[in-house]
PAZA-839338 format. One record per residue: x, y, z of N, C-alpha, C in turn. Coordinates in Angstrom, 2 decimals. Example, Ala and Ser with C-alpha at 12.3 -4.5 7.8 and 13.67 -1.06 7.14 Angstrom:
2
<pt n_px="13.19" n_py="-5.69" n_pz="7.80" ca_px="12.30" ca_py="-4.50" ca_pz="7.80" c_px="13.20" c_py="-3.30" c_pz="7.80"/>
<pt n_px="12.85" n_py="-2.25" n_pz="7.08" ca_px="13.67" ca_py="-1.06" ca_pz="7.14" c_px="12.90" c_py="0.03" c_pz="7.87"/>
***
This chain:
88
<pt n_px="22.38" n_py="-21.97" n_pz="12.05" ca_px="21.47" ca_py="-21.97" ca_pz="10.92" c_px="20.18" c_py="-21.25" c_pz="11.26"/>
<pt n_px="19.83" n_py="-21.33" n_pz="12.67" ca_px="18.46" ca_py="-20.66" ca_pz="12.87" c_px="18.61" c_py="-19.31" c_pz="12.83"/>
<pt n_px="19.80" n_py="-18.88" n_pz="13.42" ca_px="19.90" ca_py="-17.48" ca_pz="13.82" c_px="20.38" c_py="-16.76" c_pz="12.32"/>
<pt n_px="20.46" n_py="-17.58" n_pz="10.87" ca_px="20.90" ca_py="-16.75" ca_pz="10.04" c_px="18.66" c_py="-16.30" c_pz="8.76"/>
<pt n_px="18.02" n_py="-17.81" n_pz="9.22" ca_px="16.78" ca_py="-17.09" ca_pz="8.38" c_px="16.20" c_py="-16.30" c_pz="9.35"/>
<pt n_px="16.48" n_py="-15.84" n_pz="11.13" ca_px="15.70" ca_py="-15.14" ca_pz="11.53" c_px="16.64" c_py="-13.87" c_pz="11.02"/>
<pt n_px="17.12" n_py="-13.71" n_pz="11.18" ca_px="18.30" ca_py="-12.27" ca_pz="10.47" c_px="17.77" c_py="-12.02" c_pz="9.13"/>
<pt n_px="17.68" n_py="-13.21" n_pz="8.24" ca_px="17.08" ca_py="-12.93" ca_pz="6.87" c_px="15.88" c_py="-13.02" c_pz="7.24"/>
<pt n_px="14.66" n_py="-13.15" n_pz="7.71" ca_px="13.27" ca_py="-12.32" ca_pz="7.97" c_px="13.30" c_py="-11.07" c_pz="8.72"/>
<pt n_px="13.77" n_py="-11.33" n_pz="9.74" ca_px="14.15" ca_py="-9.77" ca_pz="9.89" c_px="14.39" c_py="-8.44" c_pz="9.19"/>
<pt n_px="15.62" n_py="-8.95" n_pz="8.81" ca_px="16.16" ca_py="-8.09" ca_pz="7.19" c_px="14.70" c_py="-7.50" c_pz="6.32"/>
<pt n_px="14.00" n_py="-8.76" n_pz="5.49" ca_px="12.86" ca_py="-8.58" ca_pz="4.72" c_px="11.83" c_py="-7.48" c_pz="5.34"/>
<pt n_px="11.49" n_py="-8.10" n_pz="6.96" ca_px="10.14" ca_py="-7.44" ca_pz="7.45" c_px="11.04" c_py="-5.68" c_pz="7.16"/>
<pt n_px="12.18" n_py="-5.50" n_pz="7.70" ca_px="12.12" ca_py="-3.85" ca_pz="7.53" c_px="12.58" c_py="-3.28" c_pz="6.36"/>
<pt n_px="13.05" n_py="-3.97" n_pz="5.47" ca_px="12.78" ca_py="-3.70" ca_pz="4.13" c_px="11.07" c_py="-2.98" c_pz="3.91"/>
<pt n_px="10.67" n_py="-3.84" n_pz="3.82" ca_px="9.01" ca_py="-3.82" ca_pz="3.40" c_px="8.24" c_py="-2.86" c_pz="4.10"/>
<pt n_px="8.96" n_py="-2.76" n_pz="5.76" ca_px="8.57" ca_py="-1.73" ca_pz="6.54" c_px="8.69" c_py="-0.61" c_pz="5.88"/>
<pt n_px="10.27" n_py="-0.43" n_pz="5.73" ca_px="10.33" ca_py="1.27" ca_pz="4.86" c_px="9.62" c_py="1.40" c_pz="3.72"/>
<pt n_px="9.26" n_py="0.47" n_pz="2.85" ca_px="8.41" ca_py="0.86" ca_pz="1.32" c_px="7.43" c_py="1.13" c_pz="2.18"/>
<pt n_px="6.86" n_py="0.29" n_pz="3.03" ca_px="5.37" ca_py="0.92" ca_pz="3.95" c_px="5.05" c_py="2.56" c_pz="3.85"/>
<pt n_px="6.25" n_py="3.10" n_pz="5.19" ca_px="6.41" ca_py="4.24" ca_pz="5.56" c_px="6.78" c_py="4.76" c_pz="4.05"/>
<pt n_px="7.68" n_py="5.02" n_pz="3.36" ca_px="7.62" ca_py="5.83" ca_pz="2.48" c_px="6.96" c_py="5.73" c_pz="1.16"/>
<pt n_px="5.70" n_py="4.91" n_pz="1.12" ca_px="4.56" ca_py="5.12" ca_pz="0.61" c_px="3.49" c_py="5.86" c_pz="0.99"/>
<pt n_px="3.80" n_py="5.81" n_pz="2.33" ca_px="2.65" ca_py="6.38" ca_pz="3.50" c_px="2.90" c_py="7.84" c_pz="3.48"/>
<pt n_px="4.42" n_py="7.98" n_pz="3.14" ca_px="4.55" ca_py="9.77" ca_pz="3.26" c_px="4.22" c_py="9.90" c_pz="2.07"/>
<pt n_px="4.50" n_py="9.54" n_pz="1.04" ca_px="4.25" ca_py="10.08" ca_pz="-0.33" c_px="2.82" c_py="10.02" c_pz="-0.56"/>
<pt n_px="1.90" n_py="9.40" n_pz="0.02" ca_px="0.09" ca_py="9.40" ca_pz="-0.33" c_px="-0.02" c_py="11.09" c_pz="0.73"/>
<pt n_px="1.16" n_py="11.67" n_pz="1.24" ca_px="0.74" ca_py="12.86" ca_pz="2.00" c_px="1.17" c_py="13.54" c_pz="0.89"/>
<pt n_px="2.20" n_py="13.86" n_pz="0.43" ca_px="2.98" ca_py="14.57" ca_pz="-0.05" c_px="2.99" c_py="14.66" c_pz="-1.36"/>
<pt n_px="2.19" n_py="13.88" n_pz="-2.29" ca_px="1.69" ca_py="13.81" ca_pz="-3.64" c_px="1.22" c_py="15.04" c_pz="-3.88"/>
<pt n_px="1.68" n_py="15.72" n_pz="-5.33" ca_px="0.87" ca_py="16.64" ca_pz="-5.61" c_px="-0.69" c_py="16.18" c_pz="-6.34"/>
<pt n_px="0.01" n_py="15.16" n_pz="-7.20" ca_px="-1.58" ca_py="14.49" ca_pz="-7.90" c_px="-2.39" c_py="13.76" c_pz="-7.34"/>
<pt n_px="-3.58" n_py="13.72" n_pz="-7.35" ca_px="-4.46" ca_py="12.89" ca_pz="-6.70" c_px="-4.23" c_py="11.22" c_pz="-6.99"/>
<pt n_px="-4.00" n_py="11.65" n_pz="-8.42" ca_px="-4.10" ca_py="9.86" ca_pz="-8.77" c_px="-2.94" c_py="9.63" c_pz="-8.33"/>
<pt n_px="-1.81" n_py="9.75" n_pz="-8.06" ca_px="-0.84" ca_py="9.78" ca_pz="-7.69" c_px="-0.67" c_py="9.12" c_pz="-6.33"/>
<pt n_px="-1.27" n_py="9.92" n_pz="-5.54" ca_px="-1.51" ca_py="9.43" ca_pz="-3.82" c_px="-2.03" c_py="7.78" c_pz="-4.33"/>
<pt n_px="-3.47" n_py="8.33" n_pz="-4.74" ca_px="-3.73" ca_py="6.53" ca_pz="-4.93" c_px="-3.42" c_py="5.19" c_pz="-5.46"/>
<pt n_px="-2.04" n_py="6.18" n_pz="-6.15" ca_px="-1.15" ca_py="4.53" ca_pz="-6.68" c_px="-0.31" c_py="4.51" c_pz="-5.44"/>
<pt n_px="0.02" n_py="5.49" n_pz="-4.46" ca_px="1.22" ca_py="5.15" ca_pz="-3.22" c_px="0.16" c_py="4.45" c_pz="-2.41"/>
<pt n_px="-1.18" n_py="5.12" n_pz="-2.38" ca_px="-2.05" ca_py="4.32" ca_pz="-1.21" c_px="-1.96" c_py="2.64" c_pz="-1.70"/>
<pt n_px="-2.34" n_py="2.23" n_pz="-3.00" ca_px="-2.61" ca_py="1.02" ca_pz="-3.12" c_px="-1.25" c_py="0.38" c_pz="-3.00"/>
<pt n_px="0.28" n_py="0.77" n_pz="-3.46" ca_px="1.39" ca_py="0.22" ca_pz="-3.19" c_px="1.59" c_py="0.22" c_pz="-1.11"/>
<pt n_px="1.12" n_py="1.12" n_pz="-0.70" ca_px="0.97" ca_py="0.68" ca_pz="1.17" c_px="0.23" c_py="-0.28" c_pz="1.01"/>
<pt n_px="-0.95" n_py="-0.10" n_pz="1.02" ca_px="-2.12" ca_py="-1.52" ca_pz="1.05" c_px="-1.28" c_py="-3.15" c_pz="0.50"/>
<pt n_px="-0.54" n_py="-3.25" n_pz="-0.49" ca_px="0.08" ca_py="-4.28" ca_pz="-0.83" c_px="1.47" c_py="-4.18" c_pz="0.04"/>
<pt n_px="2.30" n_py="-3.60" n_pz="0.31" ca_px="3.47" ca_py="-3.59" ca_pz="1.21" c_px="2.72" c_py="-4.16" c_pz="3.25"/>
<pt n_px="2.01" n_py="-3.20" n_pz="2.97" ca_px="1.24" ca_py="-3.67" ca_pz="4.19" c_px="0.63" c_py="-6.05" c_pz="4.54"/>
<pt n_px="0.25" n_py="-5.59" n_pz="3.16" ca_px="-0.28" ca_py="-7.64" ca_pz="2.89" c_px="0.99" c_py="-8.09" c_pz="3.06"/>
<pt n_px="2.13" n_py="-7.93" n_pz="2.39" ca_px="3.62" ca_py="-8.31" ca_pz="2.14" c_px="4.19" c_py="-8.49" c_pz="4.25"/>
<pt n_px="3.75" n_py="-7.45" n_pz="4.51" ca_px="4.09" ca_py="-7.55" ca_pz="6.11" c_px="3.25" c_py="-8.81" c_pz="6.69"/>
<pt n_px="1.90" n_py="-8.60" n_pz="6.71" ca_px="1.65" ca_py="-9.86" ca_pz="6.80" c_px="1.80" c_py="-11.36" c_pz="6.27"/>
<pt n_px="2.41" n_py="-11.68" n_pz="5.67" ca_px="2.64" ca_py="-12.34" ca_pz="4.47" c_px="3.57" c_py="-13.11" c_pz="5.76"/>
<pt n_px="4.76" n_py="-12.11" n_pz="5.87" ca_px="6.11" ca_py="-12.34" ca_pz="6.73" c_px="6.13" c_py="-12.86" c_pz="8.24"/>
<pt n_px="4.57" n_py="-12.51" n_pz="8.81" ca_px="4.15" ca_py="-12.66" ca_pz="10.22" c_px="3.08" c_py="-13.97" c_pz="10.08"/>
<pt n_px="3.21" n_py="-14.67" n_pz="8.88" ca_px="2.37" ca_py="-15.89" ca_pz="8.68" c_px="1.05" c_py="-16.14" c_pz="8.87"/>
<pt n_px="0.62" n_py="-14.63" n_pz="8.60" ca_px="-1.08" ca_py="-14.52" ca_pz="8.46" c_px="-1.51" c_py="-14.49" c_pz="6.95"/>
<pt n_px="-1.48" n_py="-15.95" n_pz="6.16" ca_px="-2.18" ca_py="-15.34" ca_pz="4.93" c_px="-3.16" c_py="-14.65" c_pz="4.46"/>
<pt n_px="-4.33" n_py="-15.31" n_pz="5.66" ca_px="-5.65" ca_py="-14.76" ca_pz="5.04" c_px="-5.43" c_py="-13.66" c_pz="5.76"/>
<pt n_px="-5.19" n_py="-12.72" n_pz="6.56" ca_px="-5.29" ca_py="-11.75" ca_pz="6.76" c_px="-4.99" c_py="-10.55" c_pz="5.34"/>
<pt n_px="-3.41" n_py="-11.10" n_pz="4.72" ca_px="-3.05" ca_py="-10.74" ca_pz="3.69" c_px="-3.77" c_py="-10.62" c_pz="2.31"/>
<pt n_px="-4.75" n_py="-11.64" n_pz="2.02" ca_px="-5.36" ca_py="-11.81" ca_pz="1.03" c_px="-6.55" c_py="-11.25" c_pz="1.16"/>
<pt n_px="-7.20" n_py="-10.83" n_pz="2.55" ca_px="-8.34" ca_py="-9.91" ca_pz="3.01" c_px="-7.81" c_py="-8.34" c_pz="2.54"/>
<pt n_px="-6.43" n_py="-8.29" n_pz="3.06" ca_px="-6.24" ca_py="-6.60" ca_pz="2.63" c_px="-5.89" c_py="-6.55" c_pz="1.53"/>
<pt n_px="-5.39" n_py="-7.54" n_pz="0.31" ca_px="-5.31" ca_py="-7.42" ca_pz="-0.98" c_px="-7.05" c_py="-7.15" c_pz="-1.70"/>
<pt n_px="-7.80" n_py="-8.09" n_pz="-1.28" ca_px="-9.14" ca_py="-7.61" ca_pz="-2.05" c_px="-9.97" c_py="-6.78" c_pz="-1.40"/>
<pt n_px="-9.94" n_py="-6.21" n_pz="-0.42" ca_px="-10.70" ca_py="-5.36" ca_pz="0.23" c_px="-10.31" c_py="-4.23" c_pz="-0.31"/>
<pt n_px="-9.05" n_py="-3.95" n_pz="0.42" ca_px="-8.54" ca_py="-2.72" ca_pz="0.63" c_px="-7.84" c_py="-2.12" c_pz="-1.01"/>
<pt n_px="-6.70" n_py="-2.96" n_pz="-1.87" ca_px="-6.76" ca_py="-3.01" ca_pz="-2.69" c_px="-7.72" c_py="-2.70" c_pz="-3.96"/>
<pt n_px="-8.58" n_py="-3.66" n_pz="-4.18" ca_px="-9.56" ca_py="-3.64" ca_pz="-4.79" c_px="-10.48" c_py="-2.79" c_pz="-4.66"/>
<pt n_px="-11.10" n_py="-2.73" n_pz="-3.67" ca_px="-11.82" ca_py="-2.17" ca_pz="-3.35" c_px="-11.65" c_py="-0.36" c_pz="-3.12"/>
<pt n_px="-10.87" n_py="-0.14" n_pz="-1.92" ca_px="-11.22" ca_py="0.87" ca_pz="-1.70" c_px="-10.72" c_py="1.98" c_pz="-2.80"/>
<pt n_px="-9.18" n_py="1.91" n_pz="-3.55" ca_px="-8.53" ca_py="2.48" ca_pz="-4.51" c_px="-9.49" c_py="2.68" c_pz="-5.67"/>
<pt n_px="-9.95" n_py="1.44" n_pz="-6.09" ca_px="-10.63" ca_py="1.65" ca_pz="-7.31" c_px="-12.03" c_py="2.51" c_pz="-6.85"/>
<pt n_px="-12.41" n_py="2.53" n_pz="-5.89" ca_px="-13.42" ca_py="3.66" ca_pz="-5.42" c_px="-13.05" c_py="4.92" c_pz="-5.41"/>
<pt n_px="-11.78" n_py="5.12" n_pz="-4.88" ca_px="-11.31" ca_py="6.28" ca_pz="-4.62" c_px="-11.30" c_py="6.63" c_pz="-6.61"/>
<pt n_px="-10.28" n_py="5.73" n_pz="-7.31" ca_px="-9.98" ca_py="6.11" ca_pz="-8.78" c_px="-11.17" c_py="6.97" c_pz="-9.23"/>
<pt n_px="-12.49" n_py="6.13" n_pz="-9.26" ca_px="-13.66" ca_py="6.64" ca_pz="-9.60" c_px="-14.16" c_py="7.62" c_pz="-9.42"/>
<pt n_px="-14.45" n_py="8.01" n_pz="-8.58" ca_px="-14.81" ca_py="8.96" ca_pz="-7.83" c_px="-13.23" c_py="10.41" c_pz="-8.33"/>
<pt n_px="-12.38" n_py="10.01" n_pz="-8.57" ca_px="-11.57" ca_py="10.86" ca_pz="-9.19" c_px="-11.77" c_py="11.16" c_pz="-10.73"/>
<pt n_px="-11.91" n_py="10.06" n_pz="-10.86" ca_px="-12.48" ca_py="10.47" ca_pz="-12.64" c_px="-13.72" c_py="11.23" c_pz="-12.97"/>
<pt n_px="-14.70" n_py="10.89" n_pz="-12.28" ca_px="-15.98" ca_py="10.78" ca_pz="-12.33" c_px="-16.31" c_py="12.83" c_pz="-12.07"/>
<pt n_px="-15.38" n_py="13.10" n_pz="-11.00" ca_px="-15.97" ca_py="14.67" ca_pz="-10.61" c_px="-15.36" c_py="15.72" c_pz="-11.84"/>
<pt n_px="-15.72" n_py="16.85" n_pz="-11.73" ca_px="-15.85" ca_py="17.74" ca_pz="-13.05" c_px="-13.87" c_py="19.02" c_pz="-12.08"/>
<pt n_px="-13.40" n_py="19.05" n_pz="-12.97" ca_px="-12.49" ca_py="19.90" ca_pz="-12.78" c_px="-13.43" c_py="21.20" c_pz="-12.49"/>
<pt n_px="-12.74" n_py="22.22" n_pz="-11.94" ca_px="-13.48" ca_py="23.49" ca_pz="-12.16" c_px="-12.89" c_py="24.62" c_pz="-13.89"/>
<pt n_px="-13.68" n_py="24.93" n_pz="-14.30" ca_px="-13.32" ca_py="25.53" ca_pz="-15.61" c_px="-12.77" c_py="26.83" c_pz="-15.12"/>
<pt n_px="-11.38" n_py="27.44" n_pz="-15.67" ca_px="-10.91" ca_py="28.41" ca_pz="-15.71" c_px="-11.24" c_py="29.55" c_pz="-16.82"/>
<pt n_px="-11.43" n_py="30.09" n_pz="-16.46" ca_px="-12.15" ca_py="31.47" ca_pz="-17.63" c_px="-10.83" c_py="31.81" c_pz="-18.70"/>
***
């Protein structure tokens, strides 16, 4: 019985691992800006989800409102906020 939920956490953590990593490539590989910053904020939450699994809540709930909250919706802003350049 023990050796079947460490197999099923196991299982989960690299699940969650790969959404990690291939969020992490796609915030490279985005052509749109806003784009990256919905893969950045889906890492930032896959990332909490890892911790979640390693039984650090508050660590998890620190990178949900920090990093989450915080830094994305800064980044959003700061995307909205600047002027395209005008094409003639």
């Amino acid at each position: 019985m023990l050796s079947t939920s460490i197999n099923l956490g196991l299982f989960v953590f690299i699940i969650i691992g790969a959404a990690a990593v291939f969020c992490s490539l796609m915030v490279v590989h985005a052509k749109n800006i806003v784009h990256s910053a919905v893969y950045l904020a889906g890492l930032m939450i896959a990332l909490a989800a890892m911790f979640i699994t390693l039984n650090a809540e508050f660590v998890a709930s620190i990178q949900i409102l920090v990093y989450v909250g915080a830094v994305v919706t800064l980044i959003l802003f700061a995307i909205m906020l600047t002027r395209r350049a005008e094409v003639p």
